[in-house]
N, C-alpha and C positions, 0 to 999 in steps of 0.2 A: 504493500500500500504506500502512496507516493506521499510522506508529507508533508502539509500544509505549511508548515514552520520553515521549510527550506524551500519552497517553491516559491511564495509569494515575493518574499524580497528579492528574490532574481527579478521579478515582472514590477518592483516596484521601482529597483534600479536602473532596469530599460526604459521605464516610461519619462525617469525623469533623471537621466542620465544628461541633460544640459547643464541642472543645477545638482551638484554634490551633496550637498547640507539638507537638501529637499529627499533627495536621495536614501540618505542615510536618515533622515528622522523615520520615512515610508515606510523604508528596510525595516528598522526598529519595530514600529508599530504592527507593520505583516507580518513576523516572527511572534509576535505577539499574542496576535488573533489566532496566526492558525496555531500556535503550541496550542490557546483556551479550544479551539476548536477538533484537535485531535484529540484533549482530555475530556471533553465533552461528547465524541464518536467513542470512546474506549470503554463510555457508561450504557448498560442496556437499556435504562431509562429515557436517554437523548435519543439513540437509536429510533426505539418503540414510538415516541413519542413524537420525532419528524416524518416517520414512516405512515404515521396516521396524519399528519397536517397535510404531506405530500398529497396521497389519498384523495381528502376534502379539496383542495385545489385544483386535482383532476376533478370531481364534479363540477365545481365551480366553470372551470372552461367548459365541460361538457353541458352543464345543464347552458350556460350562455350562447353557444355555438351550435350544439351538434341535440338538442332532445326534441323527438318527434313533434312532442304539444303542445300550444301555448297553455302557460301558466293558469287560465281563467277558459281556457275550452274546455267545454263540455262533451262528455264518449259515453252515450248511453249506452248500458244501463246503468242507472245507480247503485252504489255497492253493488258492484261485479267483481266475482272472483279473481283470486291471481289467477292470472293465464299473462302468454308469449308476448301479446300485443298489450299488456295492460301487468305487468309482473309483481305489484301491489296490490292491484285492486283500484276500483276507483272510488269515489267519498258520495255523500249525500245527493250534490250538482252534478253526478257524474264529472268531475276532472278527475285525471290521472292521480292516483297517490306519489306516484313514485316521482314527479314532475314537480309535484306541490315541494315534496320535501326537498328534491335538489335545489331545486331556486331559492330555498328559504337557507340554503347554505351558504350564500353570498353576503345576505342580509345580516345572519346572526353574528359570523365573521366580524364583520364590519363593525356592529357593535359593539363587540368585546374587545377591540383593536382601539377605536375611538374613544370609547368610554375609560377604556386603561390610560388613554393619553391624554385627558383632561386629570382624570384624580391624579396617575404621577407627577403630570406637571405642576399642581396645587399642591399636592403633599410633600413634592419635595423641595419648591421653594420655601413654604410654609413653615416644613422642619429643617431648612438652611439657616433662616432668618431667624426662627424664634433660640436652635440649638447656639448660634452663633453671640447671638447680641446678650443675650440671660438678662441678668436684671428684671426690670416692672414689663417690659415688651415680651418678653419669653413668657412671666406670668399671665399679660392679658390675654395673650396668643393661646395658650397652652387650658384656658377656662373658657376659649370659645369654642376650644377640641375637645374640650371633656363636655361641653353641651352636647357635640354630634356622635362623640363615642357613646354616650349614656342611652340616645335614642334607637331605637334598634332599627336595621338599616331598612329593612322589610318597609315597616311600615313608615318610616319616612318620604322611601321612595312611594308609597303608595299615595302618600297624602297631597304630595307634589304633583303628583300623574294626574290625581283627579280633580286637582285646585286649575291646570293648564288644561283639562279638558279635549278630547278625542285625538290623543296625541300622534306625533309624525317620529319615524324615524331620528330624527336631527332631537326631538324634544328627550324621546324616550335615551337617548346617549348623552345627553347633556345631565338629566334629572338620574342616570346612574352614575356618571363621573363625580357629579359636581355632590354626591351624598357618599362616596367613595373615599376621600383624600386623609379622614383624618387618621387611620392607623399606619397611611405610609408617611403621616407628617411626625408621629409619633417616631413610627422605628428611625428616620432620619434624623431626627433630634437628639436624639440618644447617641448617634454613631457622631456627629458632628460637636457634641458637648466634650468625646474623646478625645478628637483631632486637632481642638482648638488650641489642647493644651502641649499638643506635640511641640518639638523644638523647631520644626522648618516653620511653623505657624510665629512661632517668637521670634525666629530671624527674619521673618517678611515685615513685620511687626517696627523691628528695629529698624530696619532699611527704610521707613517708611509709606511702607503698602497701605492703602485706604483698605475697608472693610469689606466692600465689594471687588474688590484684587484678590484680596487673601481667601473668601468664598470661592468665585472663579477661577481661578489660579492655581490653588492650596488642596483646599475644602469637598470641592464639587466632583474633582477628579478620583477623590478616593474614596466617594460614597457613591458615583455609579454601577459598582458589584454590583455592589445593597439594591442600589434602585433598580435594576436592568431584571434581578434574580424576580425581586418583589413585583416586576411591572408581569412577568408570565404568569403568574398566580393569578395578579390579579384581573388579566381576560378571561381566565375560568371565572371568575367568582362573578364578571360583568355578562358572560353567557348567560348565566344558570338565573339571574338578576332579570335579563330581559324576557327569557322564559317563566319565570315566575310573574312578571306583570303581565304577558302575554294569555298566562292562561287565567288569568282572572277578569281579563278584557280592558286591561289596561298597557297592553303594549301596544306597538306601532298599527296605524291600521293603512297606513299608504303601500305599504311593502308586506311580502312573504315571508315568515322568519319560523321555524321551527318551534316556538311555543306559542304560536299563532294557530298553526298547524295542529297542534296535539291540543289548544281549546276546542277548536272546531270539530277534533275528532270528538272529543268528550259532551261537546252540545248537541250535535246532531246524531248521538245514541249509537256509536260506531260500535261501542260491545256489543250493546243487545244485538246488533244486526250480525253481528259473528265477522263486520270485517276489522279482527284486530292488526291490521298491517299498518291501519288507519293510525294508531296510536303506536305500536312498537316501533316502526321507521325511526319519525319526528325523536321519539323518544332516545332510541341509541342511538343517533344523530347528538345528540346533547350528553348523553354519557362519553360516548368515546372521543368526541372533542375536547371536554374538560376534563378526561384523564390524560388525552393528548399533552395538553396546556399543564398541568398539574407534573407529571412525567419530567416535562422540559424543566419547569421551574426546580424542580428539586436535582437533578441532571446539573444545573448551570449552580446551584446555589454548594452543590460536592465539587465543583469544578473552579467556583471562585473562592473558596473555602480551602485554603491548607490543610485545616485540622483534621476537618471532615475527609478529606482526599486523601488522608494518610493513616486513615481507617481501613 
């Protein structure tokens, strides 16, 4: 197996073989990636866990390009058995099962990707600023956090959905993010309350560095492990988030998303009718994505982790 750690800086040195110094920083940094990225291939859990994202992706292109039926046509009869031309079955409307739930592959995707990048970027400038500065600013920051930690996240989000009314895609990923941020403002605040006290932190210090240097500079670079590990978690935990508003009839209603999917199977009586494909698909669709997500995240967190990694 060819790798990663000795290939890249060759290709980083040709690209930018006019400047040396650009050269050698690239070299550095792709030596870098691919070591994390070979100790990250050498766990069964990263493996497992791209091997099922990969997977999802192919539907994704497939159900956008290549799937015989539009999303919203209807192929009578309703709940039709699996069979060759229909290999779910189809739902209530007569649409394809297996159509609905590719498509809703895109969508959920999308959520858990978005929604991750709203809370990370909140929580971790959040626990930048508050870990950094301490004082009365760390304290008021840190009782506006333990307001949204106290609240349980469920029904926050739920309160929010139904205050904004027949929500859209864009709504339902804002009102997960934005109820999302404070246990990653927390764990950053904690890692940064350590670093501050480091001695490169005292020499930036003496030299003059403003406070926003020494964050930037300093700070930021050594707590993106932390964030990067914490950001794969937390698309499972914004999947499983949209699927729970979805089947209570408060997820997105412009788009097709897999707990969209598995309400509709539950409302229009897919059990009683014997078509359970209706509801298993949607359903290990969300299972095996979030063990996907969940896989990686622990994958990268023995991989950015010495201790763990020498376990």
């Amino acid at each position: 197996m060819v790798k990663l750690e000795k290939v890249l800086p060759k290709y980083a040195r040709k690209a930018f073989s006019l400047n040396p110094v650009i050269a050698d920083k690239m070299g550095l940094s792709a030596r870098n990636l691919g070591r994390t990225a070979d100790h990250f291939l050498n766990t069964w859990m990263g493996k497992v866990g791209i091997i099922i994202l990969a997977f999802f992706l192919l539907v994704i292109i497939y159900s956008q390009l290549f799937m015989p039926y539009d999303n919203n046509e209807s192929a009578l009869p309703t709940y039709a058995p699996m069979s060759w031309e229909h290999p779910f079955g189809t739902d209530a409307r007569g649409r394809d099962v297996l159509t609905r739930t590719a498509h809703g592959t895109l969508a959920s995707l999308t959520v858990g990707l978005m929604a991750m990048a709203i809370s990370m970027g909140m929580g971790t400038l959040v626990g930048l600023a508050s870990g950094y500065w301490g004082g009365w600013r760390d304290n008021v920051i840190m009782r506006i956090n333990d307001v949204f930690l106290s609240i349980p996240w469920l029904v926050l989000m739920i309160v929010i959905s139904a205050i904004l009314g027949n929500p859209s895609l864009f709504t339902v990923i804002l009102v997960i993010g934005v109820t999302g941020w404070s246990t990653t403002a927390r764990i950053i605040r904690s890692q940064v309350l350590s670093l501050k006290e480091r001695q490169f932190v005292e020499r930036a210090k003496a030299l003059g560095a403003g406070e926003w240097h020494i964050m930037k500079k300093h700070i930021f670079p050594n707590v993106v492990p932390l964030v990067f590990a914490n950001a794969i978690l937390t698309i499972a935990i914004a999947i499983l988030s949209e699927s729970t508003l979805s089947f209570i009839g408060l997820g997105p209603q412009d788009v097709e998303t897999w707990g969209k999917v598995l309400e509709n199977a539950y409302s229009t009586g897919a059990v009683t009718a014997g078509q359970w494909p209706f509801i298993v698909m949607p359903g290990l669709c969300i299972v095996f994505v979030v063990l996907a997500f969940t896989f990686i995240g622990y994958a990268m967190d023995e991989v950015l982790n010495p201790k763990l990694r020498k376990r």
